[in-house]
matplotlib code that plots the C-alpha trace (Angstrom):
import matplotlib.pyplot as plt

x = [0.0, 1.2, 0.6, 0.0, 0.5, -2.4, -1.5, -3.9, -3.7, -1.3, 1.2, 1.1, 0.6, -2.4, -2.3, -1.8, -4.0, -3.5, -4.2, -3.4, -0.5, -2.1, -4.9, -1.6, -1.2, 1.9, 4.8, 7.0, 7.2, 6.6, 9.3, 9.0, 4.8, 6.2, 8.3, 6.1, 2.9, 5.8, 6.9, 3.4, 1.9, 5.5, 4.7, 0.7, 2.0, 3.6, 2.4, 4.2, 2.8, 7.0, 5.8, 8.8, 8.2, 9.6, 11.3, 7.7, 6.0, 8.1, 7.6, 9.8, 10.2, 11.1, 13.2, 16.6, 19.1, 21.8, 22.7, 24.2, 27.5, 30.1, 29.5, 32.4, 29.8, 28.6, 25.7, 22.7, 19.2, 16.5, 16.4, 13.9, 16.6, 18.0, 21.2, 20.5, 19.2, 15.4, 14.9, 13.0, 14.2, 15.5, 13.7, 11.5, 9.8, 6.1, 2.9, 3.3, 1.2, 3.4, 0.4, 0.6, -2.1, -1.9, -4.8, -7.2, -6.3, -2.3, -3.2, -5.0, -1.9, 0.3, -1.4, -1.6, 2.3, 2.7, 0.6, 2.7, 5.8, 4.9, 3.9, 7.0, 9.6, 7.1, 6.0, 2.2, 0.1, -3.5, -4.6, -7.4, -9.0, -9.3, -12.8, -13.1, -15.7, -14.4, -11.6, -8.0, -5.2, -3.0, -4.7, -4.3, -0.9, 0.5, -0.9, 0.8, 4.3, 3.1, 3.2, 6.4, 4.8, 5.7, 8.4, 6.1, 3.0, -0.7, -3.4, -5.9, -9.4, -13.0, -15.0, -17.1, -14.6, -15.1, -13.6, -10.8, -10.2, -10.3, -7.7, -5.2, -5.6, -2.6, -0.3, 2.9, 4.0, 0.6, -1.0, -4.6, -6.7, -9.7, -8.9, -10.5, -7.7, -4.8, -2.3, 1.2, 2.8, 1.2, 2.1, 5.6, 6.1, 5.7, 7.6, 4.7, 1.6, -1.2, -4.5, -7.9, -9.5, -12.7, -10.2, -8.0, -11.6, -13.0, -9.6, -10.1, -13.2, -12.5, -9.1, -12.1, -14.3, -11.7, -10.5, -14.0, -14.5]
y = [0.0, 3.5, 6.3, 10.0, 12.6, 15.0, 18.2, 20.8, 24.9, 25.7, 22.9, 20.6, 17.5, 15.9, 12.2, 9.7, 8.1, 4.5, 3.6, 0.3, 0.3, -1.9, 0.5, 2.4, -0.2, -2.1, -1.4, -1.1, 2.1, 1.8, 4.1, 3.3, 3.8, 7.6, 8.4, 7.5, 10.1, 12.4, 12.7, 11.9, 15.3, 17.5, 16.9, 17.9, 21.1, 21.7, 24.1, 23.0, 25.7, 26.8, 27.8, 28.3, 28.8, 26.9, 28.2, 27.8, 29.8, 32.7, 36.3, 37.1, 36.3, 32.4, 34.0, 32.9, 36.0, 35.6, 33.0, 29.8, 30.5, 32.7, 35.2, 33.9, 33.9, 30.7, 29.1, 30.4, 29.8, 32.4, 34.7, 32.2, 29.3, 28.7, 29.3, 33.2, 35.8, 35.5, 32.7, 29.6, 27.0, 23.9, 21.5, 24.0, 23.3, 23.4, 22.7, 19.3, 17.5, 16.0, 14.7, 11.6, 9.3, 7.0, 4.2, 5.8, 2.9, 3.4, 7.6, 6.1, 3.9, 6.4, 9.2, 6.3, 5.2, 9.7, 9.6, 6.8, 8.0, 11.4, 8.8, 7.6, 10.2, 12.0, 14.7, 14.0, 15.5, 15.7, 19.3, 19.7, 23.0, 24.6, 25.8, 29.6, 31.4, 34.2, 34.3, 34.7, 34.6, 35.5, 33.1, 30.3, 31.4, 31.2, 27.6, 26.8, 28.4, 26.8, 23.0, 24.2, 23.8, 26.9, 26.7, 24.2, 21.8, 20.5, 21.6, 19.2, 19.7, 18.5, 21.1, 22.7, 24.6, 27.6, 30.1, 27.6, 27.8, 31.8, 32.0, 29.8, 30.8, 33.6, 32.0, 31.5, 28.1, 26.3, 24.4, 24.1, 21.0, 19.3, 15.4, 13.9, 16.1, 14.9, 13.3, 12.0, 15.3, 17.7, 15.8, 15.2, 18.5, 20.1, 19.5, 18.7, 16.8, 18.5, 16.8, 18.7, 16.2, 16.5, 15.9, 12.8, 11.1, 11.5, 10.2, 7.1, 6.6, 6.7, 4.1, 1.7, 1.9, 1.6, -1.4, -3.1, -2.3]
z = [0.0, -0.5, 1.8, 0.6, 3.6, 4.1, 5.7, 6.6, 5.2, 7.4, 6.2, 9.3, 8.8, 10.0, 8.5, 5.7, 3.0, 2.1, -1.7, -3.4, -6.0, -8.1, -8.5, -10.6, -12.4, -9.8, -8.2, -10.8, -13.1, -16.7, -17.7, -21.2, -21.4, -19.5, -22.5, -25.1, -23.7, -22.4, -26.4, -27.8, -25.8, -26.7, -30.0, -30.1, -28.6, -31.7, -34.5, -37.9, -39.8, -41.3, -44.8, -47.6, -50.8, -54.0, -56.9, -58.8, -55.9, -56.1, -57.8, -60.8, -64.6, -65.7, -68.8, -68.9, -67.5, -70.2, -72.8, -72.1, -74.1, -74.8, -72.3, -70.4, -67.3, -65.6, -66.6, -65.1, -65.5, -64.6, -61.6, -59.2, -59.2, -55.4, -55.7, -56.6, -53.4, -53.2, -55.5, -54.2, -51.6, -53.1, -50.6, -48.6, -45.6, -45.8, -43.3, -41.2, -38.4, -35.6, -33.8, -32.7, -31.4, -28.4, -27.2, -24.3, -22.2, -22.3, -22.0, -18.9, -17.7, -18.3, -16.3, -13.3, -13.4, -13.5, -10.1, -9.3, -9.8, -7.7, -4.5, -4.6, -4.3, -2.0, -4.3, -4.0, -1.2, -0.4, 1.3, 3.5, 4.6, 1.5, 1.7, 0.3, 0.9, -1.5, -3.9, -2.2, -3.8, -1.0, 0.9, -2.1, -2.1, 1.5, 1.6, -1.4, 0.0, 3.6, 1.8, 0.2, -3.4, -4.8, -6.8, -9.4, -8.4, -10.2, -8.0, -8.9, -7.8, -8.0, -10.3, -7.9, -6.1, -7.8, -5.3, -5.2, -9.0, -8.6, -5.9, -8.0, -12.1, -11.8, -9.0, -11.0, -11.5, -10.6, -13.0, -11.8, -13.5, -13.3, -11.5, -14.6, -17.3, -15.3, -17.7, -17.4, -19.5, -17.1, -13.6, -14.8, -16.0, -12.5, -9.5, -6.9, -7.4, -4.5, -4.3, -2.7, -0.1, -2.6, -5.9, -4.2, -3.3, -6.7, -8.6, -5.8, -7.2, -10.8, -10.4, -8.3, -11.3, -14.0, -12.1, -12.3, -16.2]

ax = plt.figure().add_subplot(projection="3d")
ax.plot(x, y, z, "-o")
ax.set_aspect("equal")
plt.show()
């Protein structure tokens, strides 16, 4: 069994929860399965829209600058070739989709061995307390810098703490998600993983119920 510390606002701890391994798909990290949604969600971040143009494409006149002998001048073609200043590219980059696809169940997997892998080197916490009756982000952040997650954590929370969500959109650093948009890219791409009590108990019951499917 793991255990995940809870601590309260004011960063003191005040107990562990217990939550089965296998539940994360075992013991042992799938390092590989990581790497593969790490580079899978760096690469549907990118654009791809580089746009050159080929000597067909660009402006200018397709007659031939000068004839091809006795000149005593090298051979040249017209004035949209490569090799002359604003002629075409020889091999020019154009548009190109670097998505790449990966099976819901291994997205699922992955995102599991991520939450994993923040258990284990004790980078996942569950916070209790955070009930707002208004929007504070002084508040939001003073607990953040109480649990010493403010150099980088995931706030993940349940989707109806609104006030919750308003105290933390402009705290640098924090990436604030929904429990059921957490992915492997996002967890590993923060230093701290912080459950809400409300959050932690929903993801529970989503691992139970992917466990029985």
């Amino acid at each position: 069994m793991l255990a995940i510390p809870i601590y309260d606002e004011a960063g003191k701890k005040v107990g562990d929860e217990s939550l089965d391994a296998a539940l994360l798909g075992g013991d042992e990290l799938n390092t590989h399965l990581l790497k593969q949604a790490i580079v899978m969600y760096h690469a549907n971040r990118r654009q791809g829209t580089v746009a050159q143009k080929t000597r067909a494409e660009v402006d200018g006149s397709s007659r031939k600058l000068y004839r091809q002998k006795g000149t005593g001048r090298a051979r040249m073609g017209n004035a949209r070739q490569p090799v002359r200043r604003g002629g075409g590219n020889a091999f020019p980059r154009k548009n190109r989709d670097f998505g790449q696809a990966m099976p819901k169940k291994m997205r699922r997997l992955a995102r599991n061995q991520a939450v994993l892998a923040k258990i284990r080197s004790e980078q996942a916490v569950i916070v209790e307390g955070l009930d707002f009756e208004a929007p504070k982000t002084r508040r939001m952040a003073a607990a953040l810098a109480a649990l010493k997650v403010e150099r980088g954590c995931v706030l993940a929370h349940s989707g109806d703490e609104r006030n919750l969500h308003l105290s933390s959109r402009n705290l640098p650093r924090t990436e604030l998600m929904h429990v059921r948009e957490l992915n492997a890219g996002d967890i590993l791409a923060r230093r701290q993983l912080v459950f809400t009590r409300k959050a932690f108990d929903a993801f529970r019951t989503q691992l139970s119920s992917q466990d029985d499917a």
